[in-house]
N, C-alpha and C positions, 0 to 999 in steps of 0.2 A: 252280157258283159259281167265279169267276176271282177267284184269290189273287194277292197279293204274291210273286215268283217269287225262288227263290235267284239269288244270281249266279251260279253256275253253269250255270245255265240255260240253252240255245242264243238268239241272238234270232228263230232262226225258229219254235222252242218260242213264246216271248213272241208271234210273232205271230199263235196261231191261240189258239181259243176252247177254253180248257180244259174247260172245262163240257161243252162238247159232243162232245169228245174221248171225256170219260167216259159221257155218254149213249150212244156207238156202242159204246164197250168192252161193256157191259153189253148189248146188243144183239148182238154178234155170242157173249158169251158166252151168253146163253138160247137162241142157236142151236145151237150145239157143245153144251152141255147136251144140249136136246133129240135131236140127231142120237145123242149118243150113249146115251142111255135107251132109244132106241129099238132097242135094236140088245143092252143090257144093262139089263134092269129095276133101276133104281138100288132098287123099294121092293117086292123081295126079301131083301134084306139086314137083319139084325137092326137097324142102323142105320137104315133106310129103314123098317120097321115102326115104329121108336118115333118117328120122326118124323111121321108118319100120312101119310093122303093128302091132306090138305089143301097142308101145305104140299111134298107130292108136284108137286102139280100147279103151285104159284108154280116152283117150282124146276126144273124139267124138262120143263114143256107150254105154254110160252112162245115158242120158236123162231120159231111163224108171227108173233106178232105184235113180236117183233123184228124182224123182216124190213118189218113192216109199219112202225114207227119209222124204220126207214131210210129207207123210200121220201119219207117228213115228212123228214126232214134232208138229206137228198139234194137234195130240191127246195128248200130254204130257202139252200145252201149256192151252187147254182147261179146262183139269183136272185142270192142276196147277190154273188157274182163276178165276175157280168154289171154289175151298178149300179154297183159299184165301177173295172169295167175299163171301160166305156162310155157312164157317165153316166143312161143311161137305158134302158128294156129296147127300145125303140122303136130304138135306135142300134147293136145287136147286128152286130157284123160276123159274117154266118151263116158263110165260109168259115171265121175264124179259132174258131169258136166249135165249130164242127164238126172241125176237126184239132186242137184240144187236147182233146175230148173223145175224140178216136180215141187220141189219145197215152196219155190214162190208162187206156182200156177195152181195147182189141185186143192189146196186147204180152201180154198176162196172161192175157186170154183164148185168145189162138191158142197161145202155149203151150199153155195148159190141154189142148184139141184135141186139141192132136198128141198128147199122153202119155196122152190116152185114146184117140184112136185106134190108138196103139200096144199098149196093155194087153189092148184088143177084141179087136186079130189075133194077140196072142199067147195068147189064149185064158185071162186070168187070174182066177178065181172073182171075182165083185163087182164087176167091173168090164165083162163080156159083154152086148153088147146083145140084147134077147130077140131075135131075126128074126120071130119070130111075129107081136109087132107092129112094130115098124119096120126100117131098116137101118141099117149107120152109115154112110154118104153121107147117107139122109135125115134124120139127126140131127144130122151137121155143117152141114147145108145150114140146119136150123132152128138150130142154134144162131148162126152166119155172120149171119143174116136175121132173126135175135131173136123169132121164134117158137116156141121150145121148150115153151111154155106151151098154146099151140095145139095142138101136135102130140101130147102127155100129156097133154092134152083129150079128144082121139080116140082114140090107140091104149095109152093106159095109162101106168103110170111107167117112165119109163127107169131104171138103176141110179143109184143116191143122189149118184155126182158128178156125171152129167147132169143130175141135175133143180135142182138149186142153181139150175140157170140162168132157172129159167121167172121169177125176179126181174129177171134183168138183162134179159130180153125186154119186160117190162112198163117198165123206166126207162128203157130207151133208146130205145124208141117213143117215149115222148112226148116226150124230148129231140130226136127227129130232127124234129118237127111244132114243138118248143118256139120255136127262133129265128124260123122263117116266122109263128108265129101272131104274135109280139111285133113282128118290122116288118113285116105286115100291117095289123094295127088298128093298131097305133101309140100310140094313144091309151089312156094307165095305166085307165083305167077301161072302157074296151072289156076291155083287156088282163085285170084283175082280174074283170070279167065273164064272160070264157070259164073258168080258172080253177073262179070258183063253179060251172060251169052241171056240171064233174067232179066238184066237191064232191056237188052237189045229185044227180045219178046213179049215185054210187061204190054205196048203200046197196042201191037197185033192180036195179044188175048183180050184186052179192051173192044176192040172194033169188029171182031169177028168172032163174038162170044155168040151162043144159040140163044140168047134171050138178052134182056136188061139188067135181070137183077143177077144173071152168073158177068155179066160186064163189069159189073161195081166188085161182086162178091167171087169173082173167081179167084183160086190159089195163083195163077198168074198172072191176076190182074192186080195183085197184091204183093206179090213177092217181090217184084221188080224196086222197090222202096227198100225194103227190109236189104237187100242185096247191094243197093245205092249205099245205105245206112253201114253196110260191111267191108264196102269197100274206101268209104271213107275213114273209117277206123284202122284200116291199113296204111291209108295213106298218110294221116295225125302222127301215127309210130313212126313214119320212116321222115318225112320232112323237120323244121324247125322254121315257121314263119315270123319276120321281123313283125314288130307291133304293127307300121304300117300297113304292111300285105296282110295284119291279120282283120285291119279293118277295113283295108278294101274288100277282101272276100265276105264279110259278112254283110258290108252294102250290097254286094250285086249278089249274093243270097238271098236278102233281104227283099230286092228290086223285085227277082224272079217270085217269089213269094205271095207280094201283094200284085204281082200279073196277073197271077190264077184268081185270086182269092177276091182281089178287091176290083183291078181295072179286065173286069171281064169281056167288056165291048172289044177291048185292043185287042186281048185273046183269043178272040170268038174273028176276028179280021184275019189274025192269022193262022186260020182254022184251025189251031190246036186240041181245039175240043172235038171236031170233027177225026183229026188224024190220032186221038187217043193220047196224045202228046200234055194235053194240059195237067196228066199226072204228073208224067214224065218231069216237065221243067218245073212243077212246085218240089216232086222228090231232089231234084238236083239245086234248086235254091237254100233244101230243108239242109241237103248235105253240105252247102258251103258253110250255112249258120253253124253245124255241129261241130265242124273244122274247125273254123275262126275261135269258136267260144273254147274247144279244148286247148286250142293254143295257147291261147290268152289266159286260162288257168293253169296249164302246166308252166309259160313263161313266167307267168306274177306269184308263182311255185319256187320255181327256183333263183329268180330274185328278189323274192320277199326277203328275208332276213337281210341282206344288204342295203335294200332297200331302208326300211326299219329302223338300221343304225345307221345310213347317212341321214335323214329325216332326223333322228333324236339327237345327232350329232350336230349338225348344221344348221338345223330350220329354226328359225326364233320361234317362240310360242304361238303369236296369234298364227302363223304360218300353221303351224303343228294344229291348232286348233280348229282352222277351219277346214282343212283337210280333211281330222277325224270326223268332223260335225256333217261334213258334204255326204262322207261314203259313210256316214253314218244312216243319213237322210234316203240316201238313195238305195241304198239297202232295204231297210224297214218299208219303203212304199214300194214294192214288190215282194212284200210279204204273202198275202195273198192268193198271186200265182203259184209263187214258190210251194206254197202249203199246199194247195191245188194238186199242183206236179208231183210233189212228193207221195200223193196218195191218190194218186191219177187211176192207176189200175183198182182198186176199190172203188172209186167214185162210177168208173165206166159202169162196173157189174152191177152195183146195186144204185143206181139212181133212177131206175123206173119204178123202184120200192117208193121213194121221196114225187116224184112228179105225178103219177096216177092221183093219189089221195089230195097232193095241192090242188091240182086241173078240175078234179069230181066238186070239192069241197066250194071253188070259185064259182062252179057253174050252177052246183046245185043252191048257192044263196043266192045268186041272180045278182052277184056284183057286178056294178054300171062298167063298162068301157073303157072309161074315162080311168079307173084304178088298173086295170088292166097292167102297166108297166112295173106297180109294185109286184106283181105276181113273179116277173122272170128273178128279181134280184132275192127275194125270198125262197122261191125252190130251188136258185145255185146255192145259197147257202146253205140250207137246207142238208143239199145233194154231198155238199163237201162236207157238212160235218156226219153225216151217214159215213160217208167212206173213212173219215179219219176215225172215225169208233172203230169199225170193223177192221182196220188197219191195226190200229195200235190193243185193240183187246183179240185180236182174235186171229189173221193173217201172217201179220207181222211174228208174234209167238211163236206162231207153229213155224211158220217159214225159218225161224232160228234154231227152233227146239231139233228139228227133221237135221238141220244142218250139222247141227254141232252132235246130235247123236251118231247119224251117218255118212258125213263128207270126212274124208281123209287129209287131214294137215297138210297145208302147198308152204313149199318153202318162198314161195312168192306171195306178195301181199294183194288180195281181190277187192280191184276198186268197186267204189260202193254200186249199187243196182241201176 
């Protein structure tokens, strides 16, 4: 939901989609979660017993299919970008479309690289590539080449910050294919047909993958989201939903949502996880949420100001007052996420930096059990402010500096990332 923002607010704050801010926040935190449960049984803990396993598993075995939300927003955001900056996805300027995507992806990544390929040759526990199965030339090469997904297909997992990567392998595939397919066909409904045809396959390369981990990690067992994510962006341009229809869609987004995620017995009844489908209806939950929430900010967009002056016009003070106090309130406690969200892509890549050393440090002092729960809310924070460093001294810079040296002025204005 997009609130009434303080004044204090930035207006580049004002100009992204809070909502979906918070949708990433919560995403990349079921990922950190899970990274680090696995590494520390959160429901060993006397705390984690009385919470059972049910809600064991909402809380901490979530990870893959946050990742798998991302791939849904990822594409919906891009779409939205391109419409915005180009008019039409048919008018894609593929050079400039491909160096602003290199501006936000490679600074952050090639860091990333080098500080593992430094770790590698200094021989530092957790961070050593097996040789057994690969090298690290042929793992920088797949990572360079965005098949790290392929390669831990074949020769097993790499250490836990190499493998982060077998997502970005899968999104930036089909971003490199995304501009040629849209000025190729040309035509929004060709365009919206190829699209389906990922939907319509995502389920099939899931279930009839040659192993487990190419089921999770394959390019179409992945894209199928990213493709959901694109075609809902199409859809957001061409409709205008009344407020109500914007909240019914995001209830039964929502509903499909916590089907996968939280009531998995119902799920697992209606074999959706067998039939490769339980991606399928979280991507298509993920896509009604992205909907609803763009609505609802482009709608409270363009009746803000009217809004504003019948409010300052009409409303008696306390009226006025606790309005601003509410969306004041409610704002600020979804601070957190939001901050999360906004530096989501940082926090993925480097938070096995921040959890290795937590995990070693707990285990190696022999802390009781019982402390156990402080650990998880320590290495999120941790994790987040690692990424907001790296964001804001170091990614974020360059990702502007690359822009503004080499992207071409659009007479259209490009909504924010």
């Amino acid at each position: 939901m997009t609130l009434p923002q303080p004044a204090t607010v930035s207006s580049q704050a004002e100009n992204r989609v809070q909502g979906i801010d918070i949708l990433r926040g919560l995403c990349i935190i079921a990922v950190v979660l899970h990274h680090t449960n696995l590494r520390v049984r959160f429901h060993l803990s006397a705390f984690g017993k009385l919470l059972g396993p049910s809600a064991d598993r909402v809380l901490f075995w979530n990870g893959y299919y946050g990742v798998i939300v991302f791939f849904v927003i990822s594409g919906f955001l891009i779409t939205t970008w391109s419409l915005k900056r180009w008019g039409s996805l048919r008018h894609i300027d593929r050079r400039q479309f491909y160096l602003m995507r290199f501006a936000r992806i490679i600074p952050c990544l090639a860091g990333l690289l080098a500080i593992l390929a430094l770790l590698d040759r200094a021989g530092v526990p957790r961070f050593v590539i097996n040789t057994q199965h690969t090298s690290l030339g042929r793992a920088l090469l797949a990572a360079l080449t965005f098949h790290i997904n392929w390669l831990e297909a074949h020769t097993g997992y790499l250490p836990a910050s190499w493998d982060v990567l077998w997502s970005l392998s899968v999104e930036e595939v089909f971003y490199v294919f995304f501009p040629l397919l849209c000025t190729l066909l040309r035509k929004q409904l060709l365009i919206a047909g190829a699209f389906c045809c990922f939907v319509i396959i995502g389920p099939f390369a899931r279930t009839h993958a040659f192993n487990d981990l190419w089921a999770d990690y394959g390019y179409l067992s992945g894209m199928d989201g990213i493709a959901l994510g694109c075609l809902a962006a199409i859809l957001t341009a061409r409709i205008r939903l009344s407020g109500k229809a914007t909240v019914a869609l995001r209830l039964c987004g929502s509903a499909l949502c916590l089907l996968i995620t939280v009531f998995r017995a119902a799920a697992a009844r209606l074999a959706f996880y067998k039939a490769g489908l339980d991606v399928t209806i979280l991507e298509l939950g993920a896509a009604m949420l992205l909907i609803s929430l763009q609505q609802r900010f482009e709608n409270s967009a363009i009746a803000g100001d009217v809004t504003r002056a019948t409010t300052s016009a009409n409303s008696p003070n306390g009226v006025k007052s606790f309005f601003n106090s509410t969306a004041r309130l409610l704002f600020h406690s979804t601070a957190f996420l939001r901050w999360f969200g906004r530096n989501s892509y940082e926090v993925y890549l480097t938070h096995m930096f921040v959890l290795w050393p937590v995990v070693l440090l707990y285990l190696h002092y022999g802390i009781s059990l019982n402390f156990l729960p402080l650990l998880f809310p320590v290495a999120l924070a941790l994790t987040g402010l690692l990424g907001y460093l790296v964001a804001q001294f170091y990614s974020e810079p360059l990702n502007r500096g690359i822009r503004k040296q080499f992207a071409a002025p659009s007479k259209r204005t490009a909504a924010a990332d």
